[in-house]
NUDOFI-932648 format. One record per atom (N, C-alpha, C): residue number from 0; x, y, z; residue in one letter. Coordinates in steps of 0.2 Angstrom, whole numbers. Each point is the difference from the previous one (the first is absolute). Example, Ala and Ser with C-alpha at 12.3 -4.5 7.8 and 13.67 -1.06 7.14 Angstrom:
2
<atom><i>0</i><X>66</X><Y>-28</Y><Z>39</Z><aa>a</aa></atom>
<atom><i>0</i><X>-4</X><Y>6</Y><Z>0</Z><aa>a</aa></atom>
<atom><i>0</i><X>4</X><Y>6</Y><Z>0</Z><aa>a</aa></atom>
<atom><i>1</i><X>-2</X><Y>5</Y><Z>-4</Z><aa>s</aa></atom>
<atom><i>1</i><X>4</X><Y>6</Y><Z>1</Z><aa>s</aa></atom>
<atom><i>1</i><X>-4</X><Y>5</Y><Z>3</Z><aa>s</aa></atom>
END
This chain:
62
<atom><i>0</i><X>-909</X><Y>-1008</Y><Z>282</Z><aa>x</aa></atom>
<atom><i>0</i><X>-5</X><Y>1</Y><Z>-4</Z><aa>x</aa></atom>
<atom><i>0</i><X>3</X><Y>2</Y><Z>-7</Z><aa>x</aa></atom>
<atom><i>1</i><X>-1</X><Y>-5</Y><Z>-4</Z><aa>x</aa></atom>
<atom><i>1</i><X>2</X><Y>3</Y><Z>-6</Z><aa>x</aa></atom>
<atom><i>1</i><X>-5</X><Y>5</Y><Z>-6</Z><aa>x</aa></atom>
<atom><i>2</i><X>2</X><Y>4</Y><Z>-4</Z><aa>x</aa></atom>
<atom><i>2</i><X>-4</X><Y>3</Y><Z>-3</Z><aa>x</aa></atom>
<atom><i>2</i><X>-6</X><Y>0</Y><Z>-2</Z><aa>x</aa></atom>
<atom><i>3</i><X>-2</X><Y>-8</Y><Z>-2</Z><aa>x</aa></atom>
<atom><i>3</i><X>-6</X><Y>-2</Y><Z>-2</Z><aa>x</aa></atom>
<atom><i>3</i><X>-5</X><Y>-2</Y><Z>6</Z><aa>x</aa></atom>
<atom><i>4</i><X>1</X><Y>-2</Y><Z>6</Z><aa>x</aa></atom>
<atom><i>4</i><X>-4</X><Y>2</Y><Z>6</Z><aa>x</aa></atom>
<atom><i>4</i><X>1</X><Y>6</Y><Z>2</Z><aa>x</aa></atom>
<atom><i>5</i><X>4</X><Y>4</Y><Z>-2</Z><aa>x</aa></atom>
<atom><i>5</i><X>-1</X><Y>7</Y><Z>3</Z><aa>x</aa></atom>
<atom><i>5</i><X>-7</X><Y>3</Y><Z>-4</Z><aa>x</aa></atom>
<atom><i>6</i><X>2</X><Y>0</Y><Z>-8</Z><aa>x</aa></atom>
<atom><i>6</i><X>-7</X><Y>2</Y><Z>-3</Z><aa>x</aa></atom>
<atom><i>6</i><X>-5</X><Y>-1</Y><Z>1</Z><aa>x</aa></atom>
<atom><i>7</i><X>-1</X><Y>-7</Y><Z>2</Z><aa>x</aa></atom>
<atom><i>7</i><X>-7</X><Y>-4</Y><Z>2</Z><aa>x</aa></atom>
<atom><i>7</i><X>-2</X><Y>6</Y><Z>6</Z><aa>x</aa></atom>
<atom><i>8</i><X>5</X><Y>-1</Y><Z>6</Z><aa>x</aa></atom>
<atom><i>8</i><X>-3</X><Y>4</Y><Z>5</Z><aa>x</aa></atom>
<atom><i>8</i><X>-2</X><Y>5</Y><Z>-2</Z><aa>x</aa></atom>
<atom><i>9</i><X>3</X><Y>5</Y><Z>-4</Z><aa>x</aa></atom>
<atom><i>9</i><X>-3</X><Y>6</Y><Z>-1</Z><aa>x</aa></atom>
<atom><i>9</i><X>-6</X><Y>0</Y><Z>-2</Z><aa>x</aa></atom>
<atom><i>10</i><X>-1</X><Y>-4</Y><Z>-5</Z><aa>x</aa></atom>
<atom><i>10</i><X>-4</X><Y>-1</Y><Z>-7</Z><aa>x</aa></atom>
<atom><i>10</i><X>-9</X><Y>2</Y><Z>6</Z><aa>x</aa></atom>
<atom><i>11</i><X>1</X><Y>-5</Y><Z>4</Z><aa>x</aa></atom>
<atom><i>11</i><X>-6</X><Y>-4</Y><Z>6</Z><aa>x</aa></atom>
<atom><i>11</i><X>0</X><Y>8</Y><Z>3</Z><aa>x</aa></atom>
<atom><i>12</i><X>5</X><Y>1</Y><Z>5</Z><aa>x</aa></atom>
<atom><i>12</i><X>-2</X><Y>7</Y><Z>4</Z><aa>x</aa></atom>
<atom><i>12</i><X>-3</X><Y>4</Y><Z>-5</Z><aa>x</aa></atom>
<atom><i>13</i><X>2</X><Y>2</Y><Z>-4</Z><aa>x</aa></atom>
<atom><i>13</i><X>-3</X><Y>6</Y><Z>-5</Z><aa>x</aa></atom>
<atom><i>13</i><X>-6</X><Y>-1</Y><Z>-2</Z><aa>x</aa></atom>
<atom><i>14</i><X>-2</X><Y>-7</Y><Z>-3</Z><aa>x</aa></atom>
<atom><i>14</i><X>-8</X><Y>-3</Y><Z>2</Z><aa>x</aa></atom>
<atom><i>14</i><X>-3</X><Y>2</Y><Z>2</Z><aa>x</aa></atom>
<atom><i>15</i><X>1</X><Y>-1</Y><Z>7</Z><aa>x</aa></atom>
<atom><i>15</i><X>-2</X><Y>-1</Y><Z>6</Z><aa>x</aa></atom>
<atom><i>15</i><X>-2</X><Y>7</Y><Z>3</Z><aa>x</aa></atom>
<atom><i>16</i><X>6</X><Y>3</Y><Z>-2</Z><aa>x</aa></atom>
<atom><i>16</i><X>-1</X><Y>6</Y><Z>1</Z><aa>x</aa></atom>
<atom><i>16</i><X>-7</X><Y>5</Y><Z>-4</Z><aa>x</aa></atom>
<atom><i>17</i><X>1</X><Y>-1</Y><Z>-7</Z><aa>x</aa></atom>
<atom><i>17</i><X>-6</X><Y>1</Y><Z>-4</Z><aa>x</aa></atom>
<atom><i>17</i><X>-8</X><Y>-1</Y><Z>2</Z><aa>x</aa></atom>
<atom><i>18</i><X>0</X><Y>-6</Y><Z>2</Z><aa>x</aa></atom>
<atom><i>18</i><X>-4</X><Y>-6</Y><Z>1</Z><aa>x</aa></atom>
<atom><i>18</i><X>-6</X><Y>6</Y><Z>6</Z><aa>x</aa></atom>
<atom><i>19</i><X>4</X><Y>3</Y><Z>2</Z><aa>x</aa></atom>
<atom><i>19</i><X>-3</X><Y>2</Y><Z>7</Z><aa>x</aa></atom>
<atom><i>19</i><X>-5</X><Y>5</Y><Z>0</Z><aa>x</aa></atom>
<atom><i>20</i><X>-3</X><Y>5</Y><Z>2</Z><aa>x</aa></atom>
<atom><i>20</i><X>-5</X><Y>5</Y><Z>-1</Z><aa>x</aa></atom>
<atom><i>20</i><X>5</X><Y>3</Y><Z>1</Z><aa>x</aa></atom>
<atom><i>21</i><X>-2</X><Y>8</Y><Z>-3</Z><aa>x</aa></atom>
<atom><i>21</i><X>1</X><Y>6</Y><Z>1</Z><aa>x</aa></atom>
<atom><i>21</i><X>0</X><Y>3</Y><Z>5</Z><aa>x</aa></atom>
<atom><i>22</i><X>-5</X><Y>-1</Y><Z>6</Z><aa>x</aa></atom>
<atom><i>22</i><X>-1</X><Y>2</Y><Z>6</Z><aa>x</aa></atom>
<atom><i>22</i><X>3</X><Y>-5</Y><Z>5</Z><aa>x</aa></atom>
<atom><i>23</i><X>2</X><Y>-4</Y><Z>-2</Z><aa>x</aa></atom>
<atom><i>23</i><X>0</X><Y>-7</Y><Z>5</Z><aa>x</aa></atom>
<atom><i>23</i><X>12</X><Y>4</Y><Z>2</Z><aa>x</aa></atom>
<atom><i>24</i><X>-1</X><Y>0</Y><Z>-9</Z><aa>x</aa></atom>
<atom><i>24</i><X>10</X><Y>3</Y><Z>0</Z><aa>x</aa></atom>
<atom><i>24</i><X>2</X><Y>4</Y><Z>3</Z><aa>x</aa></atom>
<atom><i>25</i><X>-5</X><Y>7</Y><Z>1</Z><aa>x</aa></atom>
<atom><i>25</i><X>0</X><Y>6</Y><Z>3</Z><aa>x</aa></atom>
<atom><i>25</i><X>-1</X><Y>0</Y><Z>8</Z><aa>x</aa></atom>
<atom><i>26</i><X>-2</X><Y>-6</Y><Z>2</Z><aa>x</aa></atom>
<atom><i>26</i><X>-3</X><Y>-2</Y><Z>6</Z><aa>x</aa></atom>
<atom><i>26</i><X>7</X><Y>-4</Y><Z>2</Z><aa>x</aa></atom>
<atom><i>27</i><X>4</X><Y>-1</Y><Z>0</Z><aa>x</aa></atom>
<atom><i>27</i><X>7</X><Y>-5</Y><Z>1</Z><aa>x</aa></atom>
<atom><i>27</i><X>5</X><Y>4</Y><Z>-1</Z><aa>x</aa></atom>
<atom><i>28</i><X>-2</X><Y>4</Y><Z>-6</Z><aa>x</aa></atom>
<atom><i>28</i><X>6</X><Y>6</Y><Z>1</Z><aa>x</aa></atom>
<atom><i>28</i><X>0</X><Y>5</Y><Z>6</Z><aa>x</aa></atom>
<atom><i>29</i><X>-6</X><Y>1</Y><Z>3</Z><aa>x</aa></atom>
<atom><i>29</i><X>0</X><Y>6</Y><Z>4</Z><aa>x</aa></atom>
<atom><i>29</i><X>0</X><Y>-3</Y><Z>5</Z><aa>x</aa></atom>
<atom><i>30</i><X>-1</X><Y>-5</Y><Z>4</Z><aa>x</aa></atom>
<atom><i>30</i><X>2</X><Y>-8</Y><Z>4</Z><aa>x</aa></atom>
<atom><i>30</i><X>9</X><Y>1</Y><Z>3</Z><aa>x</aa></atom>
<atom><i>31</i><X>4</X><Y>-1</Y><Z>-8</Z><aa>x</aa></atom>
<atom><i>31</i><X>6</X><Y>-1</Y><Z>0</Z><aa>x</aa></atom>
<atom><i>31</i><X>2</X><Y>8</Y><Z>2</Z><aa>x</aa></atom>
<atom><i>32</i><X>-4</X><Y>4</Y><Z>-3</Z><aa>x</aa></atom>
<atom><i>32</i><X>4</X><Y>7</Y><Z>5</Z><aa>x</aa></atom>
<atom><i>32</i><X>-2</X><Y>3</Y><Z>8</Z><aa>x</aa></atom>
<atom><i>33</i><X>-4</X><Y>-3</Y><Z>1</Z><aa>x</aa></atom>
<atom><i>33</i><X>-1</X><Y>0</Y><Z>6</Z><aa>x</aa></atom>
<atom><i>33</i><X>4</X><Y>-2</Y><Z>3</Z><aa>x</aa></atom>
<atom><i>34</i><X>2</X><Y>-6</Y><Z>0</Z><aa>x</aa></atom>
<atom><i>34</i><X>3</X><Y>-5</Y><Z>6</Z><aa>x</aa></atom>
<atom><i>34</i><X>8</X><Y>0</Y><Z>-4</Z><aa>x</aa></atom>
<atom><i>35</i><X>2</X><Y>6</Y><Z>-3</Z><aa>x</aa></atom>
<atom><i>35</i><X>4</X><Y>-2</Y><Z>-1</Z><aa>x</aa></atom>
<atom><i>35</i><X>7</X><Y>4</Y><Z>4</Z><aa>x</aa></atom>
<atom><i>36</i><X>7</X><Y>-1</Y><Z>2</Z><aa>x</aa></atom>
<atom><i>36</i><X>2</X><Y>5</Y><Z>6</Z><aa>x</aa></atom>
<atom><i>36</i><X>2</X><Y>7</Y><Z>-3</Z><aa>x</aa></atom>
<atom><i>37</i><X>0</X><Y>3</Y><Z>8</Z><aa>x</aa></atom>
<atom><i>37</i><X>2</X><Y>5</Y><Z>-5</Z><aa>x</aa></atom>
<atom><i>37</i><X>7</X><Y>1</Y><Z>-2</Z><aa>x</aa></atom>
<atom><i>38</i><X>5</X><Y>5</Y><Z>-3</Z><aa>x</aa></atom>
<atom><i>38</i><X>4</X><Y>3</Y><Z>-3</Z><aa>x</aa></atom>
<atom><i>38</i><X>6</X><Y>-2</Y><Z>4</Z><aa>x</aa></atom>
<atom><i>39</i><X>-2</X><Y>4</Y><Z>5</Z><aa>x</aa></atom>
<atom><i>39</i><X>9</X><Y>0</Y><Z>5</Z><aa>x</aa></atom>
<atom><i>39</i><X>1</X><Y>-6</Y><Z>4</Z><aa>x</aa></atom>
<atom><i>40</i><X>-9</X><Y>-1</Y><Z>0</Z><aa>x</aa></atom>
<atom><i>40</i><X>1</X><Y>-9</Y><Z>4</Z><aa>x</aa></atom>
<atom><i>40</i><X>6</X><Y>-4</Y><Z>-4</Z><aa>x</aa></atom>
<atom><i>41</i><X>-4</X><Y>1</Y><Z>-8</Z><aa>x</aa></atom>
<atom><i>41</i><X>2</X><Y>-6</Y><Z>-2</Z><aa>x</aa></atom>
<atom><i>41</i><X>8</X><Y>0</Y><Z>-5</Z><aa>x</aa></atom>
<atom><i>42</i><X>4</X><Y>7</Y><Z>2</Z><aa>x</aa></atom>
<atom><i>42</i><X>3</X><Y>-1</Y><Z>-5</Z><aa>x</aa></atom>
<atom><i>42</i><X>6</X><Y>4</Y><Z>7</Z><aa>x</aa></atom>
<atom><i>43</i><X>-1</X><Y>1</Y><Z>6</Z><aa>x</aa></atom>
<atom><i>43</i><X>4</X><Y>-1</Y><Z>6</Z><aa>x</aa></atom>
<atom><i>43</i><X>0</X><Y>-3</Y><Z>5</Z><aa>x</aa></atom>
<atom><i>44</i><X>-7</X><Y>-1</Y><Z>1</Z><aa>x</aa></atom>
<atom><i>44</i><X>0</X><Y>-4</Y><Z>8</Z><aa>x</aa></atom>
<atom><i>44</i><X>-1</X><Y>4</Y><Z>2</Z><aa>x</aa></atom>
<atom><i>45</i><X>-2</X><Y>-2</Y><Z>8</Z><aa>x</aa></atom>
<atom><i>45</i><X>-3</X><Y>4</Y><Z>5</Z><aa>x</aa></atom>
<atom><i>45</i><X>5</X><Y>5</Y><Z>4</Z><aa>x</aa></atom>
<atom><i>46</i><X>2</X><Y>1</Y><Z>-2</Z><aa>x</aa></atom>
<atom><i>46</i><X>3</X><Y>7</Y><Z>3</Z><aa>x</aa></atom>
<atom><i>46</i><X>-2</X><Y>5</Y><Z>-2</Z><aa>x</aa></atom>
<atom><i>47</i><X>-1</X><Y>3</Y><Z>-8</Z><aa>x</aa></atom>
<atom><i>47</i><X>-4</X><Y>6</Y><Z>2</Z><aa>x</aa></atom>
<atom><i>47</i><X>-5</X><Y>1</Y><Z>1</Z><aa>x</aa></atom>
<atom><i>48</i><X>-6</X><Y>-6</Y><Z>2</Z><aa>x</aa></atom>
<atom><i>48</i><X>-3</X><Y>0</Y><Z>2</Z><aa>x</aa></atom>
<atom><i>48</i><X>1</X><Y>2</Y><Z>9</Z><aa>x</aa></atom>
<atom><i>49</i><X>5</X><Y>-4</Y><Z>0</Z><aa>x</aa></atom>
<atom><i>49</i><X>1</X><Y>5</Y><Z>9</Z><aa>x</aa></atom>
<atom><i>49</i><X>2</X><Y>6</Y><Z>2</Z><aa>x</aa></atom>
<atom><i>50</i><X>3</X><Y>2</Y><Z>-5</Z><aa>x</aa></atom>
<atom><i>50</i><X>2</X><Y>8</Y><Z>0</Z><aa>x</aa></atom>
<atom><i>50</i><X>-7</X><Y>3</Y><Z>-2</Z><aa>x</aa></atom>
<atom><i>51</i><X>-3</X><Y>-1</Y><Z>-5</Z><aa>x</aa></atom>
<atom><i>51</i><X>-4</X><Y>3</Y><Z>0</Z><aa>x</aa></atom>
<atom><i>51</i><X>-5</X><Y>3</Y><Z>4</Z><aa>x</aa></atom>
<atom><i>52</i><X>-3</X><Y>-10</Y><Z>5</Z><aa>x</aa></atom>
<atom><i>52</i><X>-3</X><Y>1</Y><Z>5</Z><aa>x</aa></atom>
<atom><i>52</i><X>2</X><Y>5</Y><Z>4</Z><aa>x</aa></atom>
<atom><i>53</i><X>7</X><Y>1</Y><Z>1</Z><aa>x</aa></atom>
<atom><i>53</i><X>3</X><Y>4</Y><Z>6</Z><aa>x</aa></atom>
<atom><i>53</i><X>-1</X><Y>7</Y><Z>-3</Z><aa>x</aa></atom>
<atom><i>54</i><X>-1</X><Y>2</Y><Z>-4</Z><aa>x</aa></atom>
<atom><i>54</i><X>0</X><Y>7</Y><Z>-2</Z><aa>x</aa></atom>
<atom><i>54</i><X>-6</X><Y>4</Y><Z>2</Z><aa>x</aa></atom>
<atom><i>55</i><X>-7</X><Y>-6</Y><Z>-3</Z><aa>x</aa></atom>
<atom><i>55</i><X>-5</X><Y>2</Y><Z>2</Z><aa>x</aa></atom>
<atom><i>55</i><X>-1</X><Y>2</Y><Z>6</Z><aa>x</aa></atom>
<atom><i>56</i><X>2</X><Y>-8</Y><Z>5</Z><aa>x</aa></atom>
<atom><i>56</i><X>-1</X><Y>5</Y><Z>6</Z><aa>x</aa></atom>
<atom><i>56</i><X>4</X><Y>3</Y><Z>4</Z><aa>x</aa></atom>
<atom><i>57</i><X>4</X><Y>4</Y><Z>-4</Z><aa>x</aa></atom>
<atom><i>57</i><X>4</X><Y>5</Y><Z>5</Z><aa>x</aa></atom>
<atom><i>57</i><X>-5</X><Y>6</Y><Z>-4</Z><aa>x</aa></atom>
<atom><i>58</i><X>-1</X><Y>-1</Y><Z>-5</Z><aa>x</aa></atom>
<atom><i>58</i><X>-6</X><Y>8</Y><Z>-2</Z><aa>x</aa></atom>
<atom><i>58</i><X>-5</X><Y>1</Y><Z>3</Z><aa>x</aa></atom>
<atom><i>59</i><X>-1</X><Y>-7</Y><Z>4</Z><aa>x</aa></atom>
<atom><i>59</i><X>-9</X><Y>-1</Y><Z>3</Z><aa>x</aa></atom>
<atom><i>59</i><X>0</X><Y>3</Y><Z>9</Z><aa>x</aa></atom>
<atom><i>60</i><X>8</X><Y>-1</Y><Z>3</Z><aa>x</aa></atom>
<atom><i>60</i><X>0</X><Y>0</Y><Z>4</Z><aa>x</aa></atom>
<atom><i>60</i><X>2</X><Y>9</Y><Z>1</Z><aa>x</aa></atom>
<atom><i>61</i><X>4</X><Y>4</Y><Z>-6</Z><aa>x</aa></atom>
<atom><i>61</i><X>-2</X><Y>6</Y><Z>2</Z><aa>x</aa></atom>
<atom><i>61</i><X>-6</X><Y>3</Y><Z>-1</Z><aa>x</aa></atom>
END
């Protein structure tokens, strides 16, 4: 992609982005936060989610 189809692409999202309602943007942004992963998922994987898991229920089971 060279820089003058890169521009065009921006040019259009940004539109497009504009283009939208106020409440419709704020309705897609809180969309994307919801479904989005969480922290430890997404920047170590599943293990401290298994450690975690395990921690809790060793508190639950005293």
């Amino acid at each position: 992609m060279n820089s003058n189809e890169y521009v065009k692409f921006m040019t259009k999202t940004i539109v497009q982005y504009i283009d939208q309602p106020r409440e419709e943007r704020k309705q897609q942004r809180l969309m994307k936060k919801q479904t989005k992963e969480p922290f430890l998922y997404k920047w170590f994987g599943l293990i401290p989610y298994a450690i975690l898991f395990m921690l809790k229920r060793n508190k639950e089971k005293k």
